[in-house]
C-alpha positions as CSV (number, residue, x, y, z in Angstrom):
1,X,0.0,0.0,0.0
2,X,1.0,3.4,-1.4
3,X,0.7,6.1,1.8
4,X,1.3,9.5,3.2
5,X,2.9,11.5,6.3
6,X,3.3,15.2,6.6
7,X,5.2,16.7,8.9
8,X,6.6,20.0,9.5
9,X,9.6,22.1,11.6
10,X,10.6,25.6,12.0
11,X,14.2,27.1,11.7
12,X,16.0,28.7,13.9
13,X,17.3,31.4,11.4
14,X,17.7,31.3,7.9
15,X,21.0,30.2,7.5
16,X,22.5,26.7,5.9
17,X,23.1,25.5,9.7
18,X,19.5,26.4,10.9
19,X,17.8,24.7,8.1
20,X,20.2,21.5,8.0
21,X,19.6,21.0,11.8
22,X,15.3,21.6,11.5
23,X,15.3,19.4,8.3
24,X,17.4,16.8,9.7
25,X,15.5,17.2,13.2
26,X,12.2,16.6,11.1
27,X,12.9,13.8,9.2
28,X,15.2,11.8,12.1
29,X,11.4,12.0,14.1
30,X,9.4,10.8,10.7
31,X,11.8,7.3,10.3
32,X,11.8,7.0,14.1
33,X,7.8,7.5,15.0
34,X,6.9,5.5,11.4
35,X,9.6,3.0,11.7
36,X,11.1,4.1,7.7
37,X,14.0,2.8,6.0
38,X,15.1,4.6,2.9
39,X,13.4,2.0,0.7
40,X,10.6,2.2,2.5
41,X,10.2,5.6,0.3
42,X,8.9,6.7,-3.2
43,X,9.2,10.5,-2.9
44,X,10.0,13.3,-1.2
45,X,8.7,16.8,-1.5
46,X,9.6,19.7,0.9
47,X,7.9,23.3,0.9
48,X,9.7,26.5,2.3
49,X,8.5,29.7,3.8
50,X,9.9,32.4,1.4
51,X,12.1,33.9,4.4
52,X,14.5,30.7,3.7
53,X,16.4,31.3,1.5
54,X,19.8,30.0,2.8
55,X,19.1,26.6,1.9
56,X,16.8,24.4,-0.2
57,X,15.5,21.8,2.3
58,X,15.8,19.1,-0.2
59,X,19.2,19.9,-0.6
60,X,19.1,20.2,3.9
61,X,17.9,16.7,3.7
62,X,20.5,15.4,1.5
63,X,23.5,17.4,3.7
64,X,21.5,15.4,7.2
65,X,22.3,12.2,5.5
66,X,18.5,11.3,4.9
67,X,16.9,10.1,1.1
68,X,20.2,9.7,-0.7
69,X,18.4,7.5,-3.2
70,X,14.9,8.9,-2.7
71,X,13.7,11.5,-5.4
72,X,13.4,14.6,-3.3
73,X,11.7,18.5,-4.6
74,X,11.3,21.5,-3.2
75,X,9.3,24.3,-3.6
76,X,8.2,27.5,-2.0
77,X,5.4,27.7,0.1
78,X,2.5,30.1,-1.1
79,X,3.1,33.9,0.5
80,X,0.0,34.2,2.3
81,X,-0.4,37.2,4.9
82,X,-0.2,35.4,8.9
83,X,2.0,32.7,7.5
84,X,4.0,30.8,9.8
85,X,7.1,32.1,9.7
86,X,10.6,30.1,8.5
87,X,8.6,26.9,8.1
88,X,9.6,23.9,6.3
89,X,7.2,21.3,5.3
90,X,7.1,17.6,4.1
91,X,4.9,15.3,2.4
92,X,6.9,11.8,2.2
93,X,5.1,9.0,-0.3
94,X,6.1,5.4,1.1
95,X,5.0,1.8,0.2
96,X,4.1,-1.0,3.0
97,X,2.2,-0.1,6.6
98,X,-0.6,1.3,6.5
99,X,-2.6,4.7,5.8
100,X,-4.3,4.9,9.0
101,X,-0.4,4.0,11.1
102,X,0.8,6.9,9.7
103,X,2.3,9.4,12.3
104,X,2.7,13.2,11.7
105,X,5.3,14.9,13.3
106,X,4.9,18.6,13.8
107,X,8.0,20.3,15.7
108,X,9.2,23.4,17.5
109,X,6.8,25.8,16.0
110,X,5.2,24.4,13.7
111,X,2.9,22.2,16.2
112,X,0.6,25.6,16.1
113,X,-0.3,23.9,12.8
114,X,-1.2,20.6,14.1
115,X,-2.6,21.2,18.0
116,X,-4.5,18.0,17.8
117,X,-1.1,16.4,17.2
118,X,1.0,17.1,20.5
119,X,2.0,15.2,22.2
C-alpha cells in the first residue's frame, strides 16, 4: 500500500546550519515515529517559507544524510499574509504499513499547525 505522512519544523534562522539541523531534526522523528528505512520511500517533497532562503530543504535533507536515493523537490510555500514564519514542510510517499499507522510529526513551531497532534 502506497501512503502519506506530513510533517513540518521551524528554523531557527535562515542560515545553511539552521535549516540543515530543522530538516534533519524533522525527518530523524518521521523514520523513528513511522519506523522508515530509505526503501521504504517513493518521494519526497519539501515546501519552504519564502524567508529561507539560505538553503533548499531538499538539498538540507541530502547534507542530514537522509533520502540519498529517494527522489526529493522543493518548492516555496505560497506567501500568504499570517504565514508561519521560516517553516519547512514535508509530504513523504512510502509503500508498506498502512494509511491509517501513519504518524505526523509537527516540531518546535510548527505544532501551532497541528494542535491535535501534541504530544
Amino acid at each position: 500500500m502506497t501512503y502519506a505522512i506530513r510533517g513540518a519544523i521551524t528554523a531557527d534562522a535562515d542560515t545553511r546550519e539552521a535549516i540543515d539541523e530543522a530538516v534533519g531534526q524533522m525527518m530523524k522523528a518521521l523514520f523513528e515515529e513511522n519506523g522508515l528505512q530509505e526503501e521504504d520511500l517513493v518521494s519526497v517533497i519539501f515546501s519552504q517559507t519564502r524567508d529561507l532562503r539560505s538553503r533548499n530543504a531538499a538539498a538540507a535533507c541530502r547534507a542530514s544524510g537522509f533520502c540519498s536515493r529517494t527522489p526529493l523537490f522543493c518548492v516555496q510555500e505560497a506567501d500568504t499574509e499570517g504565514a508561519l514564519p521560516k517553516a519547512i514542510r514535508v509530504l513523504v510517499t512510502a509503500e508498506g504499513g498502512r494509511k491509517e499507522d501513519a504518524r505526523m510529526v509537527y516540531l518546535k513551531g510548527a505544532s501551532v499547525l497541528r494542535p491535535d497532534l501534541r504530544r
